[in-house]
C-alpha positions as CSV (number, residue, x, y, z in Angstrom):
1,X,0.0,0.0,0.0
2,X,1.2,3.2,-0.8
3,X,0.3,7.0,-0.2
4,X,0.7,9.4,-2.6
5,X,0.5,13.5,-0.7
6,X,1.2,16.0,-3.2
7,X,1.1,19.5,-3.3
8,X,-1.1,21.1,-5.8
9,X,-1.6,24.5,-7.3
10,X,-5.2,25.1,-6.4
11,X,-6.1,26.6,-3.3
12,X,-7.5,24.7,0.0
13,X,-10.9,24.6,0.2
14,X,-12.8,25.8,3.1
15,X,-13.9,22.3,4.4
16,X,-10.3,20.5,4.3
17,X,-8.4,18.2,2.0
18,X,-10.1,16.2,-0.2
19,X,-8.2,12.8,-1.9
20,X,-9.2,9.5,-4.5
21,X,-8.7,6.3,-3.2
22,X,-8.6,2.5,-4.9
23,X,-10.7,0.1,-3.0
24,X,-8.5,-3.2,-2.8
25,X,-11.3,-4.5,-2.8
26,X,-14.7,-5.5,-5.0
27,X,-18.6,-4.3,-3.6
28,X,-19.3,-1.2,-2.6
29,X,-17.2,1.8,-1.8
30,X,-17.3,2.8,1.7
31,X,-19.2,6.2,3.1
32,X,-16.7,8.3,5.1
33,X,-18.4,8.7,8.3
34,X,-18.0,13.0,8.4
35,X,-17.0,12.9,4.3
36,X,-19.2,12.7,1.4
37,X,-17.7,9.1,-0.5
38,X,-18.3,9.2,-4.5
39,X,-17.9,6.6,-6.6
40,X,-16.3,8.2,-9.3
41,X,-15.9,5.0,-11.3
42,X,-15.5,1.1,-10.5
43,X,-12.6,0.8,-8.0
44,X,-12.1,4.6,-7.8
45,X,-13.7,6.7,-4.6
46,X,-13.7,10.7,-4.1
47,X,-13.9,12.0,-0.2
48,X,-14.2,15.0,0.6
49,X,-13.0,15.2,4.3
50,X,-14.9,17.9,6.0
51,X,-12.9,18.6,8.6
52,X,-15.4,21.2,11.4
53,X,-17.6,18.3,11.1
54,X,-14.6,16.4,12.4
55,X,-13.7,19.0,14.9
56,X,-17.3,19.2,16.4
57,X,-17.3,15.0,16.5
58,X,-14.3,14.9,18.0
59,X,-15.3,17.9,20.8
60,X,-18.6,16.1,21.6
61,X,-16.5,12.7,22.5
62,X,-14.0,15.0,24.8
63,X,-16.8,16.2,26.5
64,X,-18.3,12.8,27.3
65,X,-14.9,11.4,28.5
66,X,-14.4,14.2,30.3
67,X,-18.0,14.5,31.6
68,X,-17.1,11.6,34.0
69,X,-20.0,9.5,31.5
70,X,-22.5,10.0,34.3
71,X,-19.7,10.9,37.7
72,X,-20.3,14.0,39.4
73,X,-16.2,14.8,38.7
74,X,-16.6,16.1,34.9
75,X,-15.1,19.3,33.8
76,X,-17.4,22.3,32.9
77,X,-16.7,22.3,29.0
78,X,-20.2,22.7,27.8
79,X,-19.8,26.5,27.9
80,X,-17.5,25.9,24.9
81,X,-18.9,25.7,21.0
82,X,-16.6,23.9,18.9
83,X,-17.2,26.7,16.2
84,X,-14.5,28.5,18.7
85,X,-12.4,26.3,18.1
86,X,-11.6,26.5,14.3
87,X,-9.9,30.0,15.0
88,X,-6.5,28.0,16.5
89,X,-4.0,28.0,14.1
90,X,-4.1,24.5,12.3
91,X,-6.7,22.5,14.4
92,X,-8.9,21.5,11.3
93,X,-6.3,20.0,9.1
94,X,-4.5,18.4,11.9
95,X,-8.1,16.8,12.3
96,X,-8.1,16.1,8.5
97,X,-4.9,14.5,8.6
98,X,-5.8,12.5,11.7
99,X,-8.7,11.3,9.3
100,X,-6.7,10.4,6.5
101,X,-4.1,8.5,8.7
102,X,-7.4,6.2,9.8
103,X,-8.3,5.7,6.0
104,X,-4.7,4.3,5.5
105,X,-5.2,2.2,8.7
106,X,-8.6,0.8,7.2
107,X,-6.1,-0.7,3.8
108,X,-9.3,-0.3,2.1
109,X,-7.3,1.4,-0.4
110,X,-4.7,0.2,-2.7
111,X,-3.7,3.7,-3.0
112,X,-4.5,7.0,-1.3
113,X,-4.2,10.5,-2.9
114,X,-4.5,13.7,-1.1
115,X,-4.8,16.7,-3.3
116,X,-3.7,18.9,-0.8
117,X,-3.3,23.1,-0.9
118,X,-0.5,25.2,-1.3
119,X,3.1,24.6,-0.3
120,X,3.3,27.0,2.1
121,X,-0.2,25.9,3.7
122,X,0.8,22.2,3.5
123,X,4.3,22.5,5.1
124,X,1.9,23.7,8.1
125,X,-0.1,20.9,8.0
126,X,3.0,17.8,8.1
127,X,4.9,20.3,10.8
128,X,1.5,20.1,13.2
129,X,1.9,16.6,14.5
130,X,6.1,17.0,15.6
131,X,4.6,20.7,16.7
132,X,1.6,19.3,19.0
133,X,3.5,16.8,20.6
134,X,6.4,18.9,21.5
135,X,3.9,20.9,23.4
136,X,2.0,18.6,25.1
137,X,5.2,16.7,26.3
138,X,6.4,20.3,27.7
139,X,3.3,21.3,28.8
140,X,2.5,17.8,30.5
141,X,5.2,15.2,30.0
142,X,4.5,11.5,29.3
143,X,5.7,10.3,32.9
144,X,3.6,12.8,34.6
145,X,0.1,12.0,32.4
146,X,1.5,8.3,33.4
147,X,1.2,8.6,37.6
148,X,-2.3,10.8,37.4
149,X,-3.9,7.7,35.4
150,X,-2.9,5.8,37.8
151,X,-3.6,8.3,40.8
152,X,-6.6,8.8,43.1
153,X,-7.7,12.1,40.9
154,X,-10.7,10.9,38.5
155,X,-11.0,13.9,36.7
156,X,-7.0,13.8,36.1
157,X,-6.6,10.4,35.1
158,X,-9.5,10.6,32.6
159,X,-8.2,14.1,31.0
160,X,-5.0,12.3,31.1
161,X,-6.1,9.4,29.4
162,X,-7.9,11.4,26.8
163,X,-4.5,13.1,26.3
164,X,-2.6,9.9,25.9
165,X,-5.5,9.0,23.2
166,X,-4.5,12.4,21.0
167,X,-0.9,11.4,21.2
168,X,-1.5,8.5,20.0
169,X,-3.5,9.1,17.4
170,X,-1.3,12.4,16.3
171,X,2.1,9.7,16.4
172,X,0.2,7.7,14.1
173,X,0.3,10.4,11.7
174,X,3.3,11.9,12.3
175,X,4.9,8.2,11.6
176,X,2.5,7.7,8.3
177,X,3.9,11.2,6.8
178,X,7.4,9.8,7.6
179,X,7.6,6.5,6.4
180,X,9.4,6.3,3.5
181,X,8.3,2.9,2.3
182,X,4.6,3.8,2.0
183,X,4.2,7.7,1.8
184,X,5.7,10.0,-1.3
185,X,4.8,13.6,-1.9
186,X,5.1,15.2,-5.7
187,X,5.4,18.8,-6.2
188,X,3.1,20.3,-8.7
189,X,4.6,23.5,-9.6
190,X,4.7,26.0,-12.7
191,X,6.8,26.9,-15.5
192,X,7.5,30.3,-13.4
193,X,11.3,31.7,-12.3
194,X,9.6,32.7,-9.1
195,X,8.7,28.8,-8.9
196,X,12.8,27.7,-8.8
197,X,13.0,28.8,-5.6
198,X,9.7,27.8,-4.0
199,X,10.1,24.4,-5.7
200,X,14.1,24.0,-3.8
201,X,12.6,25.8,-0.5
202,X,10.1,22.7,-0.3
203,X,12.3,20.2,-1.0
204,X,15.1,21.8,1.9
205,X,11.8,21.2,3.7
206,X,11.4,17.6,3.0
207,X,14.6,16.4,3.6
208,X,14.1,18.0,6.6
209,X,11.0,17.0,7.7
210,X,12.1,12.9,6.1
211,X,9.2,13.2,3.8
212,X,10.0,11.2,0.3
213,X,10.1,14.0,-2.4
214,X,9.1,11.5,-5.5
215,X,9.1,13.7,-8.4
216,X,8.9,17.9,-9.5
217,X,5.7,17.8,-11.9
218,X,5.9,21.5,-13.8
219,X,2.5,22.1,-15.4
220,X,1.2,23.9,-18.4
221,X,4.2,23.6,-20.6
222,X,3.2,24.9,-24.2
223,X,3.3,22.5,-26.2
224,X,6.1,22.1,-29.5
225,X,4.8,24.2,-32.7
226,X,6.5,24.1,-36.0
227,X,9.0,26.9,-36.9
228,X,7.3,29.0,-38.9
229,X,8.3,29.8,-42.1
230,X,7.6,33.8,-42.4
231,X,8.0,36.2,-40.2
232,X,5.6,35.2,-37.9
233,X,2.5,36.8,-36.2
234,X,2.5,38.9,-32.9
235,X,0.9,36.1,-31.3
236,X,3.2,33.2,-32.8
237,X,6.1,35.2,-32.0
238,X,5.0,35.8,-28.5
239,X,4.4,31.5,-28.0
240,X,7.8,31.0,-29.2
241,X,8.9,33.6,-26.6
242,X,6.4,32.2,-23.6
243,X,7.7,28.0,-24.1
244,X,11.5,29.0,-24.1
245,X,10.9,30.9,-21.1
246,X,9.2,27.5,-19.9
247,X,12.1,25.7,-21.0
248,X,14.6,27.5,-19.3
249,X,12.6,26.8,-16.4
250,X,12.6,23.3,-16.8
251,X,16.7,23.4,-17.1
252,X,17.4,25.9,-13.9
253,X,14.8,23.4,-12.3
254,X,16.8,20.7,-13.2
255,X,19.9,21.9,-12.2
256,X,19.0,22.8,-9.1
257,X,16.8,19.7,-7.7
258,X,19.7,17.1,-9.2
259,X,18.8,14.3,-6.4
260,X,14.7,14.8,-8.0
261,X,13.5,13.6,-10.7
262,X,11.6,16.7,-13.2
263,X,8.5,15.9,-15.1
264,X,6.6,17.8,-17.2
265,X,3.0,18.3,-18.3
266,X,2.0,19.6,-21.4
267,X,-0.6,22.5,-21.4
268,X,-3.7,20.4,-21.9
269,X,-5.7,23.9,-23.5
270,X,-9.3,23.7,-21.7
271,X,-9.0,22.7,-18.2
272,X,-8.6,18.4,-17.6
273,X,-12.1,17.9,-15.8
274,X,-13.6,14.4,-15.5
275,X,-12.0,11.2,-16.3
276,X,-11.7,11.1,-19.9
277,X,-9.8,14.3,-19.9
278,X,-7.7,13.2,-16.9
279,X,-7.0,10.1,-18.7
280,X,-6.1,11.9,-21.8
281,X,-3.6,14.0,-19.6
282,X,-2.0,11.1,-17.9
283,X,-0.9,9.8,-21.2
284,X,1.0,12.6,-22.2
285,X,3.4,12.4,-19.7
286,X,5.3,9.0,-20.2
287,X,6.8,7.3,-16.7
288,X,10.0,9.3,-16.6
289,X,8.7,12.6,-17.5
290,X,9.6,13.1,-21.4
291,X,7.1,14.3,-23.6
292,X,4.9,12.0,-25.6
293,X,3.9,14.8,-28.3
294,X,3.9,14.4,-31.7
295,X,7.2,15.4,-31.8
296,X,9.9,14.5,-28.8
297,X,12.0,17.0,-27.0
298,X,15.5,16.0,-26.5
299,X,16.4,19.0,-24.3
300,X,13.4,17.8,-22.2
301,X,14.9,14.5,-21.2
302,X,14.6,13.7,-17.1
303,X,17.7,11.3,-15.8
304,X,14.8,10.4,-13.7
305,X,15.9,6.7,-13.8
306,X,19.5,7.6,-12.8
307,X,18.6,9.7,-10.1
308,X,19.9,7.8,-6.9
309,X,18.2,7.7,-3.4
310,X,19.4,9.6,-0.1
311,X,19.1,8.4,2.9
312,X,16.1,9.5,4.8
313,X,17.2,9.6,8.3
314,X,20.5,10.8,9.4
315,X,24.4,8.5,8.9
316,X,26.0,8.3,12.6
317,X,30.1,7.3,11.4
318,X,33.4,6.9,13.8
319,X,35.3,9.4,11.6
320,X,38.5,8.5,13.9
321,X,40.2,8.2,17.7
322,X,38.6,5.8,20.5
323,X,37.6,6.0,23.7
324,X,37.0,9.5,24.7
325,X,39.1,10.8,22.0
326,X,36.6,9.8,19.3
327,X,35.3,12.0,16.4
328,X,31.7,11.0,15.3
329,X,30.0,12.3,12.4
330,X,26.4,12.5,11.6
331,X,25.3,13.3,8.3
332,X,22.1,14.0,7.0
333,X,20.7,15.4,3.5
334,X,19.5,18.9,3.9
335,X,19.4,20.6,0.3
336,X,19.7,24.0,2.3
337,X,18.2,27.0,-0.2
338,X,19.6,30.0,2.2
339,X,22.2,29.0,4.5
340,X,22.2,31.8,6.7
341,X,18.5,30.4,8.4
342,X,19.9,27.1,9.1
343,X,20.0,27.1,13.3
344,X,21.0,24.4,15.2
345,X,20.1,23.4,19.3
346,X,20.3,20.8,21.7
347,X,17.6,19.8,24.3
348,X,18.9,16.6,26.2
349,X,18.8,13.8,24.1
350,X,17.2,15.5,20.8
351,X,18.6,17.9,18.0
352,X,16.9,20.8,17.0
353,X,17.4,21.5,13.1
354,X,16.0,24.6,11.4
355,X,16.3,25.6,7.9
356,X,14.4,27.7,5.3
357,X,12.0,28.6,7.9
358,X,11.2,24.7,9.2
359,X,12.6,22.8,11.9
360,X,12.5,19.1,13.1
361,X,13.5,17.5,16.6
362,X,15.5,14.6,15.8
363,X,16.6,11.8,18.2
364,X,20.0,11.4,18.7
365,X,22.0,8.0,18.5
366,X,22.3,6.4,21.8
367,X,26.4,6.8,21.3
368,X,25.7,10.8,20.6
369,X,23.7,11.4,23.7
370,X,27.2,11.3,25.7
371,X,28.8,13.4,23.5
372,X,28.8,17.2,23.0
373,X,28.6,19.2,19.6
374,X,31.8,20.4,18.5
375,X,31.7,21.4,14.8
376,X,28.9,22.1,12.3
377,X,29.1,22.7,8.8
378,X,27.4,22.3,5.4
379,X,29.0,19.5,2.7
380,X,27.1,20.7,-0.5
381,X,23.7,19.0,0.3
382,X,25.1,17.3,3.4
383,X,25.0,18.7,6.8
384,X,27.6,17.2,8.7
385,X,27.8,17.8,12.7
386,X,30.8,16.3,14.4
387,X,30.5,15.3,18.0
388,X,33.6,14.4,21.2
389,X,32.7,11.9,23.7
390,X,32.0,14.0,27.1
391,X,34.3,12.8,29.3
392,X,32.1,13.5,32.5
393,X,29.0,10.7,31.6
394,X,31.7,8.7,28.7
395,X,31.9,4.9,30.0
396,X,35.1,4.6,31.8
């Protein structure tokens, strides 16, 4: 089973992310309990996921728990409408991701796509899991929300188990987005100079966040006309003009995202809407990304094939010494697009690394969490942190 999260050019709608699944299955497709569940065609199913129906489920099962389901210890919620809480930051797509984590759990679905919204709005969305549980774990740590389930406090232990439930449930996604072997995201993008460097500021952002950064798709590339043979019209002259500027895009793209492959997809004319069209489109672009025109483009060639995978979580090596005089390197990819953001911390056992306006808390190997940061630099797409052994907690 594999999910597919791609960022598209379209803008988020008002009721959440919306994506087509495969049934694996034959009979009928199944009704998304707060979605609307189409059955676009056989073995094909549109959901819309409308996600302040999800937040207003989700509230009214907090207040039951949290009620005391008949005690006399609940908490005094019911002054709260969950329409108040759509105004913090993020809530409803969190929910909408929490959602599309429990289709994937389902395997209904040979496949899952989310059409999700802009780059900028969906780097919010796969930073809100790592974001929420860093807060509740400094707000309330694990240990603590541990002994109060286990205390003589009801109302405690069942707000603490109704916490545990939402870490749960938000690890669950946060592990889904990360896992390589089942989730890929393709980057939609346009044949625009000012896309270059949103298209290389999202995948700094990926690496970052381990998300697998399958392919660049750069949409409504004017198709190839003959040369014409007279001077040309205005309008002729200015097409020319309009697909080498596309072209050149294509290239700097190219250059600049070597480790992903670039596709492109021809300017289908009216807009691709309902199958037949969709089909049509799909059919233009071969599996590497070339065109299939009437004519080919050499200079439009991907080395998609050749393009050779990174590793998606860091390299911990014994670069030289023993004992307490060791040098250990980690390196991790991180295709930095402005060097002077990248930031770097240390909170016990984790490493905080931020670049191009994201960060991620990353575990450290057990043999780093004795040791103490002594040199960071960049290696071209590598970012390569050497650490000593601290003599003070270092094994004797």
């Amino acid at each position: 089973m594999a999910d597919d999260i791609g960022d598209t050019e379209s803008s988020a709608t008002d009721v959440g992310p919306g994506f087509t699944a495969r049934p694996s299955g034959s009979g009928a497709s199944p009704r998304a309990s707060r979605g609307e569940s189409l059955a676009a065609a056989p073995a094909l199913d549109v959901i819309e996921v409308d996600s302040l129906a999800l937040l207003e489920d989700r509230f009214r099962q907090v207040l039951v728990m949290a009620s005391g389901a008949g005690h006399e210890h609940g908490f005094d919620l019911d002054a709260l409408d969950p329409a108040e809480l759509t105004g913090l930051p993020g809530v409803q797509e969190l929910l909408a991701l929490l959602e599309i984590t429990q289709f994937a759990k389902d395997a209904r679905w040979d496949v899952i796509v989310v059409d999700c919204p802009p780059s900028a709005d969906m780097l919010r969305i796969v930073t809100a899991p790592d974001t929420v549980l860093g807060y509740l774990e400094r707000v309330w740590p694990a240990h603590s929300r541990t002994m109060e389930t286990i205390g003589t406090d009801f109302r405690k232990a069942v707000l603490a188990v109704t916490v545990e439930q939402i870490v749960a449930a938000v690890t669950d996604a946060r592990d889904l987005l990360v896992d390589r072997t089942r989730t890929g995201a393709r980057l939609v993008t346009a044949a625009e100079q000012v896309a270059v460097a949103e298209s290389a500021r999202v995948r700094s952002a990926a690496a970052l966040l381990g998300i697998r950064l399958d392919a660049v798709l750069v949409n409504k590339v004017l198709t190839e006309m003959p040369a014409p043979t007279e001077p040309p019209h205005p309008a002729v002259q200015w097409y020319f003009n309009r697909r080498g500027e596309q072209l050149d895009v294509v290239t700097e793209l190219r250059k600049r995202l070597r480790d992903v492959p670039v596709q492109v997809v021809g300017h289908a004319g009216a807009e691709p809407v309902g199958l037949s069209s969709l089909a049509a489109l799909s059919y233009a672009v071969d599996a590497s990304g070339n065109w299939v025109g009437w004519r080919p483009i050499p200079m439009l060639g991907t080395d998609a094939d050749g393009v050779l995978p990174v590793p998606a979580e860091p390299v911990v090596r014994l670069e030289s010494g023993a004992g307490v005089h060791s040098v250990f390197a980690m390196r991790m990819h991180l295709p930095v697009v402005d060097p002077s953001t990248l930031r770097l911390g240390r909170v016990e056992d984790d490493l905080i690394v931020g670049a191009d306006g994201v960060r991620r808390r990353l575990r450290l190997a057990p043999v780093l969490r004795r040791c103490t940061v002594e040199t960071a630099e960049l290696d071209g797409d590598q970012l390569v942190i050497r650490f000593r052994p601290d003599p003070q907690v270092w094994p004797k």
